[in-house]
BAFI-3210 file (N, C-alpha, C; in Angstrom, 3 decimals, decimal comma, padded with zeros to 6 digits):
// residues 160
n [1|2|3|4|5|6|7|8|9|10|11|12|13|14|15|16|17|18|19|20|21|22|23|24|25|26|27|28|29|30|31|32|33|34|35|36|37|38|39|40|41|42|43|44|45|46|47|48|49|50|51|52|53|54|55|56|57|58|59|60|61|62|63|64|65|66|67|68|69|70|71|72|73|74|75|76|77|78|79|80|81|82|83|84|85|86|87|88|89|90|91|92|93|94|95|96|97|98|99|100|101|102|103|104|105|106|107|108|109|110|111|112|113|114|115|116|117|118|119|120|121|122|123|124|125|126|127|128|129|130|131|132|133|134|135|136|137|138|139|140|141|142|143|144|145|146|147|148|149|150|151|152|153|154|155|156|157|158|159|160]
n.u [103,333|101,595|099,500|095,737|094,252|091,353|089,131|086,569|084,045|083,454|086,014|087,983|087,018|087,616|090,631|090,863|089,887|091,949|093,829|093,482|092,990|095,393|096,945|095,949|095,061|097,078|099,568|099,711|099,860|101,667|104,292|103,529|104,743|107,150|108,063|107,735|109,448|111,956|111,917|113,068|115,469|118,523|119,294|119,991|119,563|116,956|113,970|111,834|111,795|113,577|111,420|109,641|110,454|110,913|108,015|106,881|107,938|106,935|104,263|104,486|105,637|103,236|101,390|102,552|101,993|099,751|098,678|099,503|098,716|095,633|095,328|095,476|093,748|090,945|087,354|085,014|081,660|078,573|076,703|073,439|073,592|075,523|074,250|073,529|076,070|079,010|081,009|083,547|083,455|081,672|079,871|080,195|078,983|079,933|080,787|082,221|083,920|083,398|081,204|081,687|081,172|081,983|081,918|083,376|084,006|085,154|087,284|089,522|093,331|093,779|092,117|091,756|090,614|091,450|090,255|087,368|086,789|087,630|088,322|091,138|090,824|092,791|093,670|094,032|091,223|089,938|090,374|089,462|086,563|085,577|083,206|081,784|078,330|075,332|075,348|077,789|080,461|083,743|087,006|090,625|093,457|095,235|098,092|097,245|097,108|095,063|091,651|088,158|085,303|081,601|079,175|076,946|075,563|075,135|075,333|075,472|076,416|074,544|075,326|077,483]
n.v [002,999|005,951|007,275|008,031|010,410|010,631|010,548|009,487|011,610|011,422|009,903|012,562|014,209|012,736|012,696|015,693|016,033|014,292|015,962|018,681|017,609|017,092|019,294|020,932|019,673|016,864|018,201|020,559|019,580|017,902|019,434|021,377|019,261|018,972|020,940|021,440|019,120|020,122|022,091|020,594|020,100|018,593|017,742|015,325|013,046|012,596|010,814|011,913|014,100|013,501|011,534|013,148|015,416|013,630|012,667|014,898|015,505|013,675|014,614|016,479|015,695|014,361|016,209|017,960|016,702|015,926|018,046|018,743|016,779|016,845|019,236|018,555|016,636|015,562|015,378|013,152|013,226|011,342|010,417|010,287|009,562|007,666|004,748|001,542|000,690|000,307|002,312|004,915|004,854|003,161|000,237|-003,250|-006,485|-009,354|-012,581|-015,200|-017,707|-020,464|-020,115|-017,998|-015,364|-012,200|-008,882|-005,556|-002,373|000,761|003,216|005,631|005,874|006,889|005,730|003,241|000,274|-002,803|-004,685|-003,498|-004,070|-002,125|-001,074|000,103|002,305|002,587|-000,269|-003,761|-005,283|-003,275|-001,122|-003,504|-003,747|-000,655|000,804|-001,804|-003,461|-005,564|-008,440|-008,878|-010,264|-010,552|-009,987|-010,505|-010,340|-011,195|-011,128|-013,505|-014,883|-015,682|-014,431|-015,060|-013,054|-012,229|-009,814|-009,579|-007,541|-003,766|-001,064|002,309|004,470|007,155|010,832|009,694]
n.w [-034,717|-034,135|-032,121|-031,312|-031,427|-030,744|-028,020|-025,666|-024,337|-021,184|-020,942|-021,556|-019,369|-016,933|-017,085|-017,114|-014,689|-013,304|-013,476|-012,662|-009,609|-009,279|-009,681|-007,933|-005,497|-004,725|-005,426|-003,662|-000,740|-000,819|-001,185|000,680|003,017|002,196|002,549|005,251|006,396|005,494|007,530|009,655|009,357|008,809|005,026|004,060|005,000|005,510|005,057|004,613|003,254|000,184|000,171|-000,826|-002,479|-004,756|-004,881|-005,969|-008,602|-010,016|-009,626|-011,144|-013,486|-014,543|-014,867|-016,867|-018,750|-018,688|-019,439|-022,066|-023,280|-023,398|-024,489|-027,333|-027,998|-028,769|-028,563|-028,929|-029,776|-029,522|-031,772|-033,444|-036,002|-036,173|-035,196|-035,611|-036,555|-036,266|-034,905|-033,107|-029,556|-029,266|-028,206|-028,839|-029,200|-030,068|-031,590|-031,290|-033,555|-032,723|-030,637|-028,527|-026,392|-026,452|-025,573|-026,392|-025,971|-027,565|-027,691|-026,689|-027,031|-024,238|-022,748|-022,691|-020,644|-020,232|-018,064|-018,057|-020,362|-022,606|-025,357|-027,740|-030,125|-031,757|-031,801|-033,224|-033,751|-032,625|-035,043|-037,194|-036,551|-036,927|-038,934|-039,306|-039,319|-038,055|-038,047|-039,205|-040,826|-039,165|-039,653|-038,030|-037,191|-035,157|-032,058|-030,900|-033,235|-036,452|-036,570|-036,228|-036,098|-035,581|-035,474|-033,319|-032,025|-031,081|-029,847|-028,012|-025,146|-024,319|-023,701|-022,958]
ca.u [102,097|101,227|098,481|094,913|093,774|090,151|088,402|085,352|083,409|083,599|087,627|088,506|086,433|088,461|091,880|090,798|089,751|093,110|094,677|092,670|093,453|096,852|097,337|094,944|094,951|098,153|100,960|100,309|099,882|103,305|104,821|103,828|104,947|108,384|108,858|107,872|110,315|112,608|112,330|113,497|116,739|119,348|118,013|120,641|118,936|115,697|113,100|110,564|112,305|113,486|110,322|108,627|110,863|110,538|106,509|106,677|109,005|106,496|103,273|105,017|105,941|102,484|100,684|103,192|101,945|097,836|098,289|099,980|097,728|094,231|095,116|095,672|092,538|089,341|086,358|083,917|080,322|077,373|075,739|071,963|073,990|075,707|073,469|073,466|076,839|080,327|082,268|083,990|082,200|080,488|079,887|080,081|078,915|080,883|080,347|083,202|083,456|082,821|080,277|081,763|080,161|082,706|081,672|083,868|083,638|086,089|087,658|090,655|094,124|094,015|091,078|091,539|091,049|091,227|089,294|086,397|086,229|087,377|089,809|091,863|090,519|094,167|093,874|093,635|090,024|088,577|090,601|089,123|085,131|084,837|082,112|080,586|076,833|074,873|075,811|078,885|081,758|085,181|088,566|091,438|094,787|095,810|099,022|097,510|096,914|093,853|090,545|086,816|083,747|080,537|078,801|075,730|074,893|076,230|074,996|076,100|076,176|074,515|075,623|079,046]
ca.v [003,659|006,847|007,496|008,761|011,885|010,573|010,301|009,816|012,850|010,963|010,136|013,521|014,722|011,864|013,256|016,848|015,640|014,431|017,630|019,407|017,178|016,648|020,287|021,895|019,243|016,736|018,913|021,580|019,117|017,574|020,635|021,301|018,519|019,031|022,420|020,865|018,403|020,979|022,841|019,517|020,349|017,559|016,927|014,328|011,821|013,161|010,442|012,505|015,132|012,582|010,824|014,478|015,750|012,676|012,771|015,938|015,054|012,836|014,754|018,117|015,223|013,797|017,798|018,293|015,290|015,880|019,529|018,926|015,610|017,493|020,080|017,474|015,370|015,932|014,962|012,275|012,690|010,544|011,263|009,393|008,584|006,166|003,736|000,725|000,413|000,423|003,798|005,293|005,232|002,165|-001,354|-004,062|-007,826|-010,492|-013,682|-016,278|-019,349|-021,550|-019,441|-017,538|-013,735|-011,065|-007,476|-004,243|-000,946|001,119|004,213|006,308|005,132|007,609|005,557|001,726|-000,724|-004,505|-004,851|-003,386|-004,317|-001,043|-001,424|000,923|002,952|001,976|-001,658|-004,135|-005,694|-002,215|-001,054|-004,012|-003,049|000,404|000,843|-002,853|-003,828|-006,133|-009,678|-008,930|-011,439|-009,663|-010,957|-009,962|-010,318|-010,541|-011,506|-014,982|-015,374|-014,963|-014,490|-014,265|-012,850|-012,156|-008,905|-009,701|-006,324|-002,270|000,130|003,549|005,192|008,567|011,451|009,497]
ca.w [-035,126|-033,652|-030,918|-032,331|-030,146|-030,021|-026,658|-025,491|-023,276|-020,165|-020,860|-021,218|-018,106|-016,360|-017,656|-016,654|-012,976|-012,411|-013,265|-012,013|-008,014|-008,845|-009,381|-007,025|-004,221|-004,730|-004,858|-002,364|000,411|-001,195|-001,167|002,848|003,419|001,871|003,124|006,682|006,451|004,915|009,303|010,566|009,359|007,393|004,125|003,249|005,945|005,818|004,354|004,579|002,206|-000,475|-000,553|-000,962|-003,845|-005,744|-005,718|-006,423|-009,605|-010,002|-010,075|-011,835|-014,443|-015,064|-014,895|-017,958|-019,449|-018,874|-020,217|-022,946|-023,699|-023,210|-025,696|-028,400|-027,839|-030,027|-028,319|-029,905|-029,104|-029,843|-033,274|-033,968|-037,594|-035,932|-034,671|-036,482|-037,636|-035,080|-034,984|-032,001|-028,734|-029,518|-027,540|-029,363|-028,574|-030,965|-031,203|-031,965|-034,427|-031,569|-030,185|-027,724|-026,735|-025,754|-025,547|-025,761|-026,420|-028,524|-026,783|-027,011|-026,005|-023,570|-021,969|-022,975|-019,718|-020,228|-017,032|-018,003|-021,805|-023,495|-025,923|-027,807|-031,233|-032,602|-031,674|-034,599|-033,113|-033,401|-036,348|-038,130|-036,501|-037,283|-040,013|-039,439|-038,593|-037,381|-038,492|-040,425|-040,298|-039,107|-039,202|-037,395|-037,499|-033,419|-031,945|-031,015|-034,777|-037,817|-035,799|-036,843|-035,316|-036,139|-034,914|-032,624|-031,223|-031,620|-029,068|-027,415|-024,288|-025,055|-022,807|-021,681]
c.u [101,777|099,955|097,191|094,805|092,761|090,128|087,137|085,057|083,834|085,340|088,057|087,650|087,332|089,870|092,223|090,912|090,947|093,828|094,697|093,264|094,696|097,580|096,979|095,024|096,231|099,119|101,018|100,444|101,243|104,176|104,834|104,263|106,502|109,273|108,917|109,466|111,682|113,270|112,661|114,929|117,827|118,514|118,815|120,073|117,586|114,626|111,777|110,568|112,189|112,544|109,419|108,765|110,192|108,757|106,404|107,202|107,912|104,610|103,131|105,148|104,435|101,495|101,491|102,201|100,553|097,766|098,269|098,681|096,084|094,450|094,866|094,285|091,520|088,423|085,419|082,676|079,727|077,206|074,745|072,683|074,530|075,402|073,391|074,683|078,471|081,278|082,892|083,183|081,570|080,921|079,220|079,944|079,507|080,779|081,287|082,955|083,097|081,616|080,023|081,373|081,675|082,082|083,316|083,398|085,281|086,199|088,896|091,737|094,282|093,091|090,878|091,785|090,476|090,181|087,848|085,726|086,768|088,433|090,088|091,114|091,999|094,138|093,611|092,151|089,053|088,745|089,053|087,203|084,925|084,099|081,502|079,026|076,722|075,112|076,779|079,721|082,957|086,443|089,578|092,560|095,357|097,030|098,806|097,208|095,215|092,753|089,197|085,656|082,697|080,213|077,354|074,853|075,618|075,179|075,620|075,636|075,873|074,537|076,989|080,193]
c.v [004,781|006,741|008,189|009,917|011,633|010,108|010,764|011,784|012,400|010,654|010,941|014,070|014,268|012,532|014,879|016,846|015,357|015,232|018,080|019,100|016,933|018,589|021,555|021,306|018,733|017,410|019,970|021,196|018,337|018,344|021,293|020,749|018,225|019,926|022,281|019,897|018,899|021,711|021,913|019,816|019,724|016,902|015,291|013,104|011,926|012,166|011,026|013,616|014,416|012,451|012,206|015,195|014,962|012,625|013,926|016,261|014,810|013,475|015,645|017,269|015,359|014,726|017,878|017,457|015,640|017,130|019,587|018,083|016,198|018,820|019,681|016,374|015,949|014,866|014,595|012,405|011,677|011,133|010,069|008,997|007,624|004,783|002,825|000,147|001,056|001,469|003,639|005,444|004,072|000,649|-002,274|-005,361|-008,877|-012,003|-014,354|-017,201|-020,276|-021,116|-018,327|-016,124|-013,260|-010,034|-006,637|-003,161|-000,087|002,644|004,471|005,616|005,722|006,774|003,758|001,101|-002,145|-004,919|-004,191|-003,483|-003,095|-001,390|000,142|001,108|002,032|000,466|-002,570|-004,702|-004,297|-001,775|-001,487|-003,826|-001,794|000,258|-000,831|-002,416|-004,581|-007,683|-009,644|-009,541|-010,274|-010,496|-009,948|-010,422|-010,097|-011,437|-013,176|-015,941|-014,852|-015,583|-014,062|-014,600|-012,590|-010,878|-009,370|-008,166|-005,131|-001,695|001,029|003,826|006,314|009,669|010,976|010,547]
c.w [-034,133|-032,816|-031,825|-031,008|-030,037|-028,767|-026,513|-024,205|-021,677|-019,792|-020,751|-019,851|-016,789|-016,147|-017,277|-015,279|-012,666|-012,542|-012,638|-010,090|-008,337|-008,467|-008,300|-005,313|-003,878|-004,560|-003,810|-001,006|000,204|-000,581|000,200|003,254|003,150|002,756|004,894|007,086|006,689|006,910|009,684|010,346|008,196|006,893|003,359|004,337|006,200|004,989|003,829|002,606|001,025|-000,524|-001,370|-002,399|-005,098|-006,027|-006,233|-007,948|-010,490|-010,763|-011,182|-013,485|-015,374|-015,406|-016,035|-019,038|-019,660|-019,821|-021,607|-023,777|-024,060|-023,804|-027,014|-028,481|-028,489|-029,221|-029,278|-029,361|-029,815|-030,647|-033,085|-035,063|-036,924|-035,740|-035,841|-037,051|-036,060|-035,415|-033,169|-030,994|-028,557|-028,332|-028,951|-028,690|-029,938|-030,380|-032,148|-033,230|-033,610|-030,780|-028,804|-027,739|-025,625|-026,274|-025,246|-026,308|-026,822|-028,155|-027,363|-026,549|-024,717|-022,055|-021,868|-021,784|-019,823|-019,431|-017,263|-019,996|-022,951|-024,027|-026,703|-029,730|-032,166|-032,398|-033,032|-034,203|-033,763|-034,687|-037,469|-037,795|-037,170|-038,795|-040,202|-038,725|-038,799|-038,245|-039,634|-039,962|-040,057|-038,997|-039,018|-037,025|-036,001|-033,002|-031,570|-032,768|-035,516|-036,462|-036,824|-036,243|-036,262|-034,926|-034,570|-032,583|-031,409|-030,381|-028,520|-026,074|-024,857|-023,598|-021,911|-021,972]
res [x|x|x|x|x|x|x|x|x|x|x|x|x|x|x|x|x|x|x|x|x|x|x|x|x|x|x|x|x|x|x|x|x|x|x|x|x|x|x|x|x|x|x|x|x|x|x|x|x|x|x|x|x|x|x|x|x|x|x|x|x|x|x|x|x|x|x|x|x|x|x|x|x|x|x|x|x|x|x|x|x|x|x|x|x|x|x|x|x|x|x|x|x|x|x|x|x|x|x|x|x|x|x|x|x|x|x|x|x|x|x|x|x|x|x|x|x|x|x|x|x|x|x|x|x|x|x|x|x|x|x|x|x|x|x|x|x|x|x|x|x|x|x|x|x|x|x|x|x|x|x|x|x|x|x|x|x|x|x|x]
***
């Protein structure tokens, strides 16, 4: 399945920032640090060198990678229509068959971290949310097998 290009405001800002220090701050202190290495003399024993190239490999890779990525991305803001009802952007609170409460919020893949609840627009979880509200049953289809919640709560960050 292909990647969506949404992201929130705050994801792409994120995604820009490390460009932005990889290309502005990261590599030129790399790059001194190569060319330093570089006056020491033999580069075939030189750890310094080696290690220097390779980040540099490294950051030149992942600057390919943001540029390309952050042309392709479509920023999601906040709309007032939303409210009430789970789109992109959104926190959700869910509430198990047994009665358990998880919260996430539904983000780009560009931006999805386990650790703090966000999951992925493409995921089947949000998939199967987008366009619910407020006490609608959901079922979901997840690799530990058939799941079903209930929607407690919908809210937004506005301005993330």
């Amino acid at each position: 399945m292909a990647k969506s290009n949404y992201i929130t405001r705050q994801g792409w800002n994120t995604l820009d920032q490390e460009l932005k220090f990889l290309w502005k701050e990261e590599r030129p202190k790399v790059t001194q640090a190569v060319s330093d290495a570089v006056a020491l003399g033999d580069r075939s024993e030189n750890a310094e060198y080696i290690y220097g190239k390779r980040r540099l490999r490294e950051i030149d890779r992942r600057v390919r990678f943001l540029m390309k990525r952050l042309e392709v991305l479509q920023i999601v803001d906040y709309h007032p229509q939303q409210e009430g009802k789970v789109f992109f952007g959104a926190w959700v609170e869910l509430e198990t068959e047994s009665g358990e409460l998880k919260q996430y919020r539904i983000v780009g893949c560009d931006e999805f971290e386990p650790a703090k609840n966000w999951i992925s627009i493409d995921s089947p979880v949000a998939r199967a949310l987008i366009g619910k509200q407020l006490d609608d049953e959901v079922r979901v289809n997840t690799p530990s097998g058939k799941m079903l919640f209930f929607v407690n709560r919908i809210w937004y960050e506005h301005g993330s």
